[in-house]
PDB file with one MODEL, atoms N, CA, C and O in Angstrom:
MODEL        1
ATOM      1  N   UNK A   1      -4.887  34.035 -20.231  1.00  0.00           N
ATOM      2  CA  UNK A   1      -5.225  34.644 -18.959  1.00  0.00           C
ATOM      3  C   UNK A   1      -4.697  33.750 -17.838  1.00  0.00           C
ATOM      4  O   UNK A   1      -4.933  32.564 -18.069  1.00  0.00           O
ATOM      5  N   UNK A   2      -4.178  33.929 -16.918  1.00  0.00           N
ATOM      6  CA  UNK A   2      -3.175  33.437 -15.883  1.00  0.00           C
ATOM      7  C   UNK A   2      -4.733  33.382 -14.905  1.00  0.00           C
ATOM      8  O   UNK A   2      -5.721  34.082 -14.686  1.00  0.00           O
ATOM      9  N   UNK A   3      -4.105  31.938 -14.500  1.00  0.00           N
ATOM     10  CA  UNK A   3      -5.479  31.352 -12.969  1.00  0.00           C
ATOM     11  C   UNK A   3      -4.519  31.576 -11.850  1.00  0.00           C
ATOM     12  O   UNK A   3      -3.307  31.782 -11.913  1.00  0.00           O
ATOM     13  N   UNK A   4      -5.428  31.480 -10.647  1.00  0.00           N
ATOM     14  CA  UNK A   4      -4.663  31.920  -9.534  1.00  0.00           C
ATOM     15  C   UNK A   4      -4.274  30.393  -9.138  1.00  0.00           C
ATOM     16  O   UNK A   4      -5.133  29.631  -9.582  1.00  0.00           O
ATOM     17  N   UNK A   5      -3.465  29.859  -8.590  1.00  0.00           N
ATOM     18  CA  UNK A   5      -2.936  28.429  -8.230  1.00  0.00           C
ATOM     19  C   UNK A   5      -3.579  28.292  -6.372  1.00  0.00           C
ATOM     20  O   UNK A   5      -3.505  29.037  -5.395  1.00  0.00           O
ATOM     21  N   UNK A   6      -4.038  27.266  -6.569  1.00  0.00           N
ATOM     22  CA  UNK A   6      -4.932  27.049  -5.375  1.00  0.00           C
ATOM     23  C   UNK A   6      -3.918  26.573  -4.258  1.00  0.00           C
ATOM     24  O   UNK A   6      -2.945  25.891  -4.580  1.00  0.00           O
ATOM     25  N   UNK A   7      -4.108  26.873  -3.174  1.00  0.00           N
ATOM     26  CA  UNK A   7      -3.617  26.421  -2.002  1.00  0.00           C
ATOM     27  C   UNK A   7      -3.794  25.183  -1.145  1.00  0.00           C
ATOM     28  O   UNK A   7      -4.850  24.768  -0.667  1.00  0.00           O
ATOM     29  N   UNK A   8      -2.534  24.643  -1.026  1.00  0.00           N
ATOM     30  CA  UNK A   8      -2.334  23.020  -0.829  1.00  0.00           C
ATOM     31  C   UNK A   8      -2.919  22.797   0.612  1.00  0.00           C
ATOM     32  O   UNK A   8      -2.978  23.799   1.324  1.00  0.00           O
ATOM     33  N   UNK A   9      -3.291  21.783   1.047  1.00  0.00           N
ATOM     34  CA  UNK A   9      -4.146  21.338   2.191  1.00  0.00           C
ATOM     35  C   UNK A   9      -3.012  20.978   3.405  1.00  0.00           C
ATOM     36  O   UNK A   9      -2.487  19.876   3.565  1.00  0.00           O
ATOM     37  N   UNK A  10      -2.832  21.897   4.017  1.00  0.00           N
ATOM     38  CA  UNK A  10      -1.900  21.174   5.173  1.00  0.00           C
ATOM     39  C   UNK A  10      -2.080  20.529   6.650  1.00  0.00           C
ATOM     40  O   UNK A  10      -2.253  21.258   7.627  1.00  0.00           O
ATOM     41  N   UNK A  11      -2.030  19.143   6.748  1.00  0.00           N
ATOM     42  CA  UNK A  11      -2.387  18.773   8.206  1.00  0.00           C
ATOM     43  C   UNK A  11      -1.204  19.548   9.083  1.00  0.00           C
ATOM     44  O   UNK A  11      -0.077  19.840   8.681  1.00  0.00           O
ATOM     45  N   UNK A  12      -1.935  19.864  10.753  1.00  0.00           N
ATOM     46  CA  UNK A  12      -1.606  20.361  11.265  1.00  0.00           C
ATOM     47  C   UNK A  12      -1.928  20.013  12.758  1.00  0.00           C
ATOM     48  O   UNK A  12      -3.118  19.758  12.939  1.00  0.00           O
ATOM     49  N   UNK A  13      -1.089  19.944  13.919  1.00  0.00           N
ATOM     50  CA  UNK A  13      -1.448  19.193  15.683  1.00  0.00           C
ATOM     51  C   UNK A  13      -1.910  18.181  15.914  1.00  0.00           C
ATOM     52  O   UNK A  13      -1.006  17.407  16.229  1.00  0.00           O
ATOM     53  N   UNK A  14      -3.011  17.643  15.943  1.00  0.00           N
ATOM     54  CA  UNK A  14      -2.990  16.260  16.373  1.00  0.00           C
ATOM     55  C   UNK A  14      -3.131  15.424  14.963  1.00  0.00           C
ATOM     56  O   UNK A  14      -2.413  14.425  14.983  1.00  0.00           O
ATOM     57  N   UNK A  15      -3.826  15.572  13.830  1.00  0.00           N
ATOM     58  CA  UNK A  15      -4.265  15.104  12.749  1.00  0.00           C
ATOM     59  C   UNK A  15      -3.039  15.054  12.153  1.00  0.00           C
ATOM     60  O   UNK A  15      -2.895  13.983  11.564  1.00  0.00           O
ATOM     61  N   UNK A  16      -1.521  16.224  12.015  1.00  0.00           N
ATOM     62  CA  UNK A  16      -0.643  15.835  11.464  1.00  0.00           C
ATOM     63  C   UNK A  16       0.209  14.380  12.307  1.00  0.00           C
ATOM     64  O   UNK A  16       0.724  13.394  11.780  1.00  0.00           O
ATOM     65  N   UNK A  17       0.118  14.665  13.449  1.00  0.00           N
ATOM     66  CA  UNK A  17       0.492  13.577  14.560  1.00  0.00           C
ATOM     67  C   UNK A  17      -0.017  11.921  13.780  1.00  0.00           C
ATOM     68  O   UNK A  17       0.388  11.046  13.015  1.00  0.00           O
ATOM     69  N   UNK A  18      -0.896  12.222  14.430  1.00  0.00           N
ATOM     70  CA  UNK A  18      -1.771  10.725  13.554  1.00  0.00           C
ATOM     71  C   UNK A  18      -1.084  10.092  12.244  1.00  0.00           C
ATOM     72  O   UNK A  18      -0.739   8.915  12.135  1.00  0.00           O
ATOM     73  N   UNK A  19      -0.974  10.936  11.429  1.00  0.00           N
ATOM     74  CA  UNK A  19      -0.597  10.600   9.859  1.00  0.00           C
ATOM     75  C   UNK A  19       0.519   9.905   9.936  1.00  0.00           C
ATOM     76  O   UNK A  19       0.753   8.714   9.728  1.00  0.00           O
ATOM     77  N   UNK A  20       1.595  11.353  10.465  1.00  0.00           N
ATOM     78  CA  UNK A  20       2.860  10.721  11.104  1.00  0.00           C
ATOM     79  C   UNK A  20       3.241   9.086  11.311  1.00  0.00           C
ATOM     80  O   UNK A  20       3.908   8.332  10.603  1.00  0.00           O
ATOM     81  N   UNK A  21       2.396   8.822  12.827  1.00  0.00           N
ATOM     82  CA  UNK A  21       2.211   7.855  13.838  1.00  0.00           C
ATOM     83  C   UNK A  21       1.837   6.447  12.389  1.00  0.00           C
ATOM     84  O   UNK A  21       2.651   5.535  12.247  1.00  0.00           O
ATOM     85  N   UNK A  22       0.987   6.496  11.789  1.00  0.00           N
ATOM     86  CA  UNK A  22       0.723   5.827  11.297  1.00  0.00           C
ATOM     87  C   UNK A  22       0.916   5.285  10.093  1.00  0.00           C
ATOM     88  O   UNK A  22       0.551   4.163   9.742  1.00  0.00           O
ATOM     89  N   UNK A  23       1.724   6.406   9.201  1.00  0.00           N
ATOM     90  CA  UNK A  23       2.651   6.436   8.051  1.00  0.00           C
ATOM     91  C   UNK A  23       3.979   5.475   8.533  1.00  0.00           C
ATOM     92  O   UNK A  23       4.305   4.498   7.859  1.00  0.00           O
ATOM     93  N   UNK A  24       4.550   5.780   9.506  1.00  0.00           N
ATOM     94  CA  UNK A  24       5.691   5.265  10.042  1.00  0.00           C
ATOM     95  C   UNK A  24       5.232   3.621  10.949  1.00  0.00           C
ATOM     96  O   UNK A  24       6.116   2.957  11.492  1.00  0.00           O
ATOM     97  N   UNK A  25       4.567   3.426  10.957  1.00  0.00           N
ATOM     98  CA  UNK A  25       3.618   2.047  11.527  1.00  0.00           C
ATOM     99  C   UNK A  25       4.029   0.948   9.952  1.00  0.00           C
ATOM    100  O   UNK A  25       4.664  -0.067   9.668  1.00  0.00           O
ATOM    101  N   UNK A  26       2.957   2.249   9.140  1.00  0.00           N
ATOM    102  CA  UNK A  26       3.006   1.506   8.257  1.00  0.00           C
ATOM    103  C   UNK A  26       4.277   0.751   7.101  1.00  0.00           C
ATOM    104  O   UNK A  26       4.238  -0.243   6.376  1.00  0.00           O
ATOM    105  N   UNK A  27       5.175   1.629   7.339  1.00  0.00           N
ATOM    106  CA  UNK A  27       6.824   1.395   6.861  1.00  0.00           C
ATOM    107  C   UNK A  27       7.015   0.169   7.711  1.00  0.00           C
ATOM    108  O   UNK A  27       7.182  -0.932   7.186  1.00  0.00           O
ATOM    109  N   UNK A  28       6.994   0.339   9.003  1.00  0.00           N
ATOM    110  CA  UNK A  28       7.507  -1.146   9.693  1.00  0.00           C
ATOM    111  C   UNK A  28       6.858  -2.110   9.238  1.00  0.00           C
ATOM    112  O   UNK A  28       7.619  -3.076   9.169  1.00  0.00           O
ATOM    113  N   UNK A  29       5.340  -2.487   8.714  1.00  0.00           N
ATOM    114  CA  UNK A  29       4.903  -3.686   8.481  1.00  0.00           C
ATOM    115  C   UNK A  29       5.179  -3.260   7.365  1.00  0.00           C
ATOM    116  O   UNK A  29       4.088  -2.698   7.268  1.00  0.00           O
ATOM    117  N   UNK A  30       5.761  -2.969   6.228  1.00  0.00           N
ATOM    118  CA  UNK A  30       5.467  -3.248   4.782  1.00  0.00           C
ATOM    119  C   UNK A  30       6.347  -4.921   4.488  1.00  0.00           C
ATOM    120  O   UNK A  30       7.340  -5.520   4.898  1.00  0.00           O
ATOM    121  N   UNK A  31       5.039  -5.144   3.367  1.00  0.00           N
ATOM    122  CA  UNK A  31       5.816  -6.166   2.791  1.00  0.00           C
ATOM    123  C   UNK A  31       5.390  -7.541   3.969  1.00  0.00           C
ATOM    124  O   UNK A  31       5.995  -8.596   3.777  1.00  0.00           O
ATOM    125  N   UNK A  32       4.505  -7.499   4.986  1.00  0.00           N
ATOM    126  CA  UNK A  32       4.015  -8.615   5.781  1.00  0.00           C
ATOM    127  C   UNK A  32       3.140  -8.785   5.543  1.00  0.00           C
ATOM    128  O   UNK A  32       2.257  -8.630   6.386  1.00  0.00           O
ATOM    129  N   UNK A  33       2.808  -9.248   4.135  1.00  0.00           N
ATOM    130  CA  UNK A  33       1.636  -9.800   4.117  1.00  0.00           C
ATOM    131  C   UNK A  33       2.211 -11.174   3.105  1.00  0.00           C
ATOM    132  O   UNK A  33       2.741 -11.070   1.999  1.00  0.00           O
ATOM    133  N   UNK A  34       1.938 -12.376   3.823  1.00  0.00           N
ATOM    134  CA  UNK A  34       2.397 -13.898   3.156  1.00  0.00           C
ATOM    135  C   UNK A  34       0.631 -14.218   2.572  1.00  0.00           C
ATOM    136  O   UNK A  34      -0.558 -14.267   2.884  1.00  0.00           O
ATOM    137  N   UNK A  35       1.791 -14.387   1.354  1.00  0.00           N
ATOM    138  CA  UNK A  35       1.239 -14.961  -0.138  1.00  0.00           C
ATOM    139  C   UNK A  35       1.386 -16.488  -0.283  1.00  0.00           C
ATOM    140  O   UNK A  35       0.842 -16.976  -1.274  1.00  0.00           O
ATOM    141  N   UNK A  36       2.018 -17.289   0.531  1.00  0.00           N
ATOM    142  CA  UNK A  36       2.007 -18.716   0.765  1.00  0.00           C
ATOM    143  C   UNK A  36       1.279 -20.007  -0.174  1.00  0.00           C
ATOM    144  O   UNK A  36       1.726 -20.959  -0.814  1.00  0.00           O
ATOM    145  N   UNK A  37      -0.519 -19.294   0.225  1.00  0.00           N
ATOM    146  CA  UNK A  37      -1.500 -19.806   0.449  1.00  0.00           C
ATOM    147  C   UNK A  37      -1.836 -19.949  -1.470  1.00  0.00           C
ATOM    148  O   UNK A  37      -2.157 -20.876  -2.213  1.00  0.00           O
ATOM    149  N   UNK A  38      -1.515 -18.345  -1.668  1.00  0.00           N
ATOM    150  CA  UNK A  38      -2.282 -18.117  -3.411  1.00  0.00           C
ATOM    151  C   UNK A  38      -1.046 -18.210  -4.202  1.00  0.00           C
ATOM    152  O   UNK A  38      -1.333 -17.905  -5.360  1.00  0.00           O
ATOM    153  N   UNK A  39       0.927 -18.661  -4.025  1.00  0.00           N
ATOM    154  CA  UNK A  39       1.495 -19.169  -4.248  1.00  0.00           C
ATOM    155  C   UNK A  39       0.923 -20.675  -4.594  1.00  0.00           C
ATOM    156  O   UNK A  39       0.827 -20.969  -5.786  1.00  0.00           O
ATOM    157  N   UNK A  40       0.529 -21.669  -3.566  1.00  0.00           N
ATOM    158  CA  UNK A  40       0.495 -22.668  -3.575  1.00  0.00           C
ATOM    159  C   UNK A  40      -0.544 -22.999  -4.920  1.00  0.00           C
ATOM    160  O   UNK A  40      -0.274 -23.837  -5.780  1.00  0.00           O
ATOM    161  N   UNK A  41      -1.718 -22.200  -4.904  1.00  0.00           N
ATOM    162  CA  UNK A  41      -3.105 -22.215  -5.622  1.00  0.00           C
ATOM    163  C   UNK A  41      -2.195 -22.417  -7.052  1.00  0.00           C
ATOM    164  O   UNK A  41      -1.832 -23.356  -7.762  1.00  0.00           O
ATOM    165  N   UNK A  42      -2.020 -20.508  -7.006  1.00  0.00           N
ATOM    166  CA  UNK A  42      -0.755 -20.485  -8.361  1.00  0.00           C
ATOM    167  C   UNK A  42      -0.227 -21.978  -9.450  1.00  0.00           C
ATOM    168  O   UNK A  42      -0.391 -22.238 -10.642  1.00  0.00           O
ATOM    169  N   UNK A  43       0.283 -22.514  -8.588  1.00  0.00           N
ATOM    170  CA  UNK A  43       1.058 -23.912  -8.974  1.00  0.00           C
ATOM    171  C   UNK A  43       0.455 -24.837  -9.148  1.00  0.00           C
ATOM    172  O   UNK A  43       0.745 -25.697  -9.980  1.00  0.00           O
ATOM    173  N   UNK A  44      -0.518 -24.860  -8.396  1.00  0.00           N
ATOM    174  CA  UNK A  44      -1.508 -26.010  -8.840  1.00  0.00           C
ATOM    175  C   UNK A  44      -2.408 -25.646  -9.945  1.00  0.00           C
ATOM    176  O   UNK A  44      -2.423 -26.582 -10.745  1.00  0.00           O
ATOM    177  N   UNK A  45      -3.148 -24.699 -10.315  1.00  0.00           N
ATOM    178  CA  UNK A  45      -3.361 -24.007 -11.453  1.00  0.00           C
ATOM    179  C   UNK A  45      -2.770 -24.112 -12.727  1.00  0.00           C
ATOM    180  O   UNK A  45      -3.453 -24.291 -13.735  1.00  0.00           O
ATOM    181  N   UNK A  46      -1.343 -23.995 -12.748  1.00  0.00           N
ATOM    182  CA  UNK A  46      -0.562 -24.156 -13.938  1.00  0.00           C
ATOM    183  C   UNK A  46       0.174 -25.656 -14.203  1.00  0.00           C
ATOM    184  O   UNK A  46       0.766 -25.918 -15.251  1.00  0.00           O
ATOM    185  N   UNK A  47       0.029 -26.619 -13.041  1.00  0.00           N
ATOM    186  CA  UNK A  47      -0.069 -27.530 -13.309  1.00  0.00           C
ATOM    187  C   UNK A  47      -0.640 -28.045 -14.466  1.00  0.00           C
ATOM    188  O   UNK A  47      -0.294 -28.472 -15.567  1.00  0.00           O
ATOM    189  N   UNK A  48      -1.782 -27.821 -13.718  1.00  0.00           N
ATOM    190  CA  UNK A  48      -3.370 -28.573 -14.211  1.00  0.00           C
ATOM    191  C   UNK A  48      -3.380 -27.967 -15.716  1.00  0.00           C
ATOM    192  O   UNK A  48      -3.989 -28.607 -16.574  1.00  0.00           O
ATOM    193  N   UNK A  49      -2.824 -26.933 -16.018  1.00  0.00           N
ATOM    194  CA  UNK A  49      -3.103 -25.954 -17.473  1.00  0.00           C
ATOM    195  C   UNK A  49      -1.745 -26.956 -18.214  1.00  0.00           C
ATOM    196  O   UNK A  49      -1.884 -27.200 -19.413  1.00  0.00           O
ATOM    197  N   UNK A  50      -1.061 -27.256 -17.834  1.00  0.00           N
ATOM    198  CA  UNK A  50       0.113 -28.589 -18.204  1.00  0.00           C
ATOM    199  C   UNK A  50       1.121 -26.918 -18.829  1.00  0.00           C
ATOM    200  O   UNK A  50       1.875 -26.932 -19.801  1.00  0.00           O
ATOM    201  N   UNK A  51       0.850 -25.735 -18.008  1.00  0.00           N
ATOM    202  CA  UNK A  51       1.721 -24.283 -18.318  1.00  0.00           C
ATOM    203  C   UNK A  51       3.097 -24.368 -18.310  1.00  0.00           C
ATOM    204  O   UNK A  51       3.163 -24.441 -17.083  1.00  0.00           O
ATOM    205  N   UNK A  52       4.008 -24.410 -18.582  1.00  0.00           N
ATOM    206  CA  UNK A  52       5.782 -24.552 -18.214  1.00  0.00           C
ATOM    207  C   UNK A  52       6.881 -23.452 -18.322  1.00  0.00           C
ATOM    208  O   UNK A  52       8.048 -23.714 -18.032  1.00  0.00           O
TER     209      UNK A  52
ENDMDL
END
């Protein structure tokens, strides 16, 4: 017996705006987030484990 296929949710005027605005925000910062700190940890960790 065949189901009827449900209808997809579409944003629309200011709420599609937003998504937009902030999807594309989010492309510019990708990838800025410095790992430095839990790099450094990292190494000292496998030090100490004598890891190679």
């Amino acid at each position: 017996m065949a189901m009827a296929i449900s209808n997809v949710p579409v944003l629309t005027g200011e709420a599609a705006e937003t998504f937009v605005r902030k999807a594309d925000e989010a492309m510019k910062n990708r990838g800025s987030i410095d790992f430095t700190e839990q790099r450094a940890e990292m190494k000292l960790i496998l030090a100490n484990a004598r890891f190679e």
